[in-house]
C-alpha positions in Angstrom: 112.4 97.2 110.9 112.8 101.1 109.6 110.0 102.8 107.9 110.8 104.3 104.4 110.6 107.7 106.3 113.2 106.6 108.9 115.2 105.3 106.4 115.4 108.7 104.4 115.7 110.9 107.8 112.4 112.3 107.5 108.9 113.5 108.6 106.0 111.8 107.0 104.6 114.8 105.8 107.4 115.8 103.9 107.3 116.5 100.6 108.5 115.8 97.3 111.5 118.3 97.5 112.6 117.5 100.7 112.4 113.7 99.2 114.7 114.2 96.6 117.3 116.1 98.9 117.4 113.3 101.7 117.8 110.5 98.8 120.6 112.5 96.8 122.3 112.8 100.0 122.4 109.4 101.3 122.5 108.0 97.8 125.9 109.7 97.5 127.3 108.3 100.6 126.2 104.2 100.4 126.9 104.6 95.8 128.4 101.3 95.3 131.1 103.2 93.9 132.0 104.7 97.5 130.3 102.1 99.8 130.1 98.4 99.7 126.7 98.5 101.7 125.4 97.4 98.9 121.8 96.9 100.7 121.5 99.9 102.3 121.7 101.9 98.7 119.1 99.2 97.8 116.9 100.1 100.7 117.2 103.8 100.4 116.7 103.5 96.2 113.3 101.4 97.5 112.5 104.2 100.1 112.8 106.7 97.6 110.6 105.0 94.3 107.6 104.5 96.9 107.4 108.0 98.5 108.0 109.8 95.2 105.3 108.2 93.3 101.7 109.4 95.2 99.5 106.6 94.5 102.9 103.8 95.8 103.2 106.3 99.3 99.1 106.5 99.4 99.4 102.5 99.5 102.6 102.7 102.0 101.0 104.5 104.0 97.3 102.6 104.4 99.8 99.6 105.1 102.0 101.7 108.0 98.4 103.0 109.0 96.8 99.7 109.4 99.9 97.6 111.9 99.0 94.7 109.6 102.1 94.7 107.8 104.2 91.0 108.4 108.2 91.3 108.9 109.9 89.7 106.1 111.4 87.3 108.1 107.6 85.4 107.8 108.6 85.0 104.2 110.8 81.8 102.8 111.3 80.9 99.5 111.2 77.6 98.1 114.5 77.8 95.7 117.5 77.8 98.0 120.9 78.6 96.5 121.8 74.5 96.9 118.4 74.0 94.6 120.1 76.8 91.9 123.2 74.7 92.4 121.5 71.6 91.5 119.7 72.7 88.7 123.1 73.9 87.1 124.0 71.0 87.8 121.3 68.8 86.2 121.5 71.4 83.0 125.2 70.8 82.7 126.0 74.4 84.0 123.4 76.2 81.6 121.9 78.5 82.9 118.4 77.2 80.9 115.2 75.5 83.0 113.8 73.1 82.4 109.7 73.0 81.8 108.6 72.1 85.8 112.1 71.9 87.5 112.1 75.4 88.2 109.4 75.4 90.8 109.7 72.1 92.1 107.5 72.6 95.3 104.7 73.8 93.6 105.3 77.5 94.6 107.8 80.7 95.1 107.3 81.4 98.5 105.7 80.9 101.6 104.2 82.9 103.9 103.5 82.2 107.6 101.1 83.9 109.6 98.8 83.5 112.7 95.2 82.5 112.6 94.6 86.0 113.7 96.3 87.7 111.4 94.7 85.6 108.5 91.2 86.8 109.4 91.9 90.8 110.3 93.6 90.9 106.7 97.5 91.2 106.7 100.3 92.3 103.6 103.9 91.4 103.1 106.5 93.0 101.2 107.8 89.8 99.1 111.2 90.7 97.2 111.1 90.0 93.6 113.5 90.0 91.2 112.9 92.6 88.2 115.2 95.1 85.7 115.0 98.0 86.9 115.9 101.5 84.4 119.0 102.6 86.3 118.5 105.3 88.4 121.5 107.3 87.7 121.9 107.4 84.0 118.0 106.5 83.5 118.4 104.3 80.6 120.9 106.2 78.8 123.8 103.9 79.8 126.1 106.4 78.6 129.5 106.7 81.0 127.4 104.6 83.9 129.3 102.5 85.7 126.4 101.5 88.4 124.3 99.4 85.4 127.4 98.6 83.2 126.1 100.7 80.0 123.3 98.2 80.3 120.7 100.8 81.4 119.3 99.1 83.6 119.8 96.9 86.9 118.8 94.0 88.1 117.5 94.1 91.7 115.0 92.6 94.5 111.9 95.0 94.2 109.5 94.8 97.2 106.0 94.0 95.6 103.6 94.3 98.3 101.0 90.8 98.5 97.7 91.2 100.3 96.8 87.8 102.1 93.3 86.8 100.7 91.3 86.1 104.5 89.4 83.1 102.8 92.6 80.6 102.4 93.2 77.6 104.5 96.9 76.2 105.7 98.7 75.3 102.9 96.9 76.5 100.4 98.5 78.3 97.4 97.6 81.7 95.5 99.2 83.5 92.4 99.4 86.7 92.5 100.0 88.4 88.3 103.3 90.5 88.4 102.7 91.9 84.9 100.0 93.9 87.2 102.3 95.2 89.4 104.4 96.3 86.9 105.7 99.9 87.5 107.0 102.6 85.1 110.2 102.3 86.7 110.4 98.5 86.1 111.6 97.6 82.6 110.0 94.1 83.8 110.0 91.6 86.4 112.1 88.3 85.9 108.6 86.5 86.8 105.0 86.8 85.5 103.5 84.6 88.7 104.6 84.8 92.1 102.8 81.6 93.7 102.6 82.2 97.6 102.1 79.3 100.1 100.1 80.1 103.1 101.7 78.4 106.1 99.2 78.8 109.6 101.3 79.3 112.9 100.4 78.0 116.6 99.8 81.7 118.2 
């Protein structure tokens, strides 16, 4: 999996201005209004947030740093599109959820790791839904056609979730999104993410 900085085309010492100029660049080739790689303007838009903040590239880099960063294919969530299906189904097509239906399984996602990796202390980027301002008008949603004059979008934002060592397999921790919250975000869609630890045969 590309880094931020591979995604962007640059050197991880560059700096803000040189930032800026790799984003506008690709952000102008993959627009959804000129590409429909809709997830690689997703990617670069996350590539870009976390390096032009300092304290989000400090923490991107420690992870980068540390090789203790999980692939996202360790993550699985417990709401499949059949269970959204369902649910519409058992709401008579609303779009309303009902108090415990929701969450079913007891959590959002779950996470497997090795024994190992449990015990040296690992992180996962876990892809939550949140409004996010738009980054092309900024909220103004004047003449924007990438939010819809909403301004704002609504899009997966990679909320990076630290693996407590102590848990056992199968055991469940919440981690408070209103905590993670970000000037960017107008808010997440969620105020708990539950995460399911899940312990693999190394």
């Amino acid at each position: 999996m590309k880094s931020y900085y591979d995604l962007l085309n640059i050197g991880e010492n560059a700096d803000k201005k040189t930032i800026k100029r790799a984003f506008y660049k690709l952000a102008k080739k993959f627009h959804p209004d000129l590409s429909n790689n809709t997830s690689m303007f997703i990617n670069i838009l996350n590539a870009y947030e976390t390096l032009i903040d300092d304290e989000k590239r400090h923490d991107y880099n420690s992870m980068l740093q540390s090789g203790r960063v999980l692939p996202k294919n360790r993550v699985s969530f417990a709401l499949s599109l059949k269970d959204i299906v369902d649910l519409r189904y058992f709401n008579r097509g609303k779009t309303r959820w009902y108090p415990g239906y929701y969450n079913p399984k007891g959590y959002d996602v779950c996470v497997s790791l090795t024994q190992k990796e449990l015990k040296t202390g690992s992180v996962v980027n876990i892809d939550v839904p949140a409004h996010v301002i738009c980054p092309l008008c900024m909220g103004d949603r004047v003449h924007c056609t990438l939010c819809s004059y909403k301004g704002y979008v609504l899009r997966a934002v990679p909320v990076p979730v630290y693996i407590p060592k102590s848990l056992e397999d199968g055991e469940i921790f919440s981690v408070q999104l209103r905590k993670k919250k970000q000037k960017e975000y107008a808010f997440f869609r969620m105020k708990t993410l539950n995460v399911k630890i899940r312990i693999m045969r190394e």
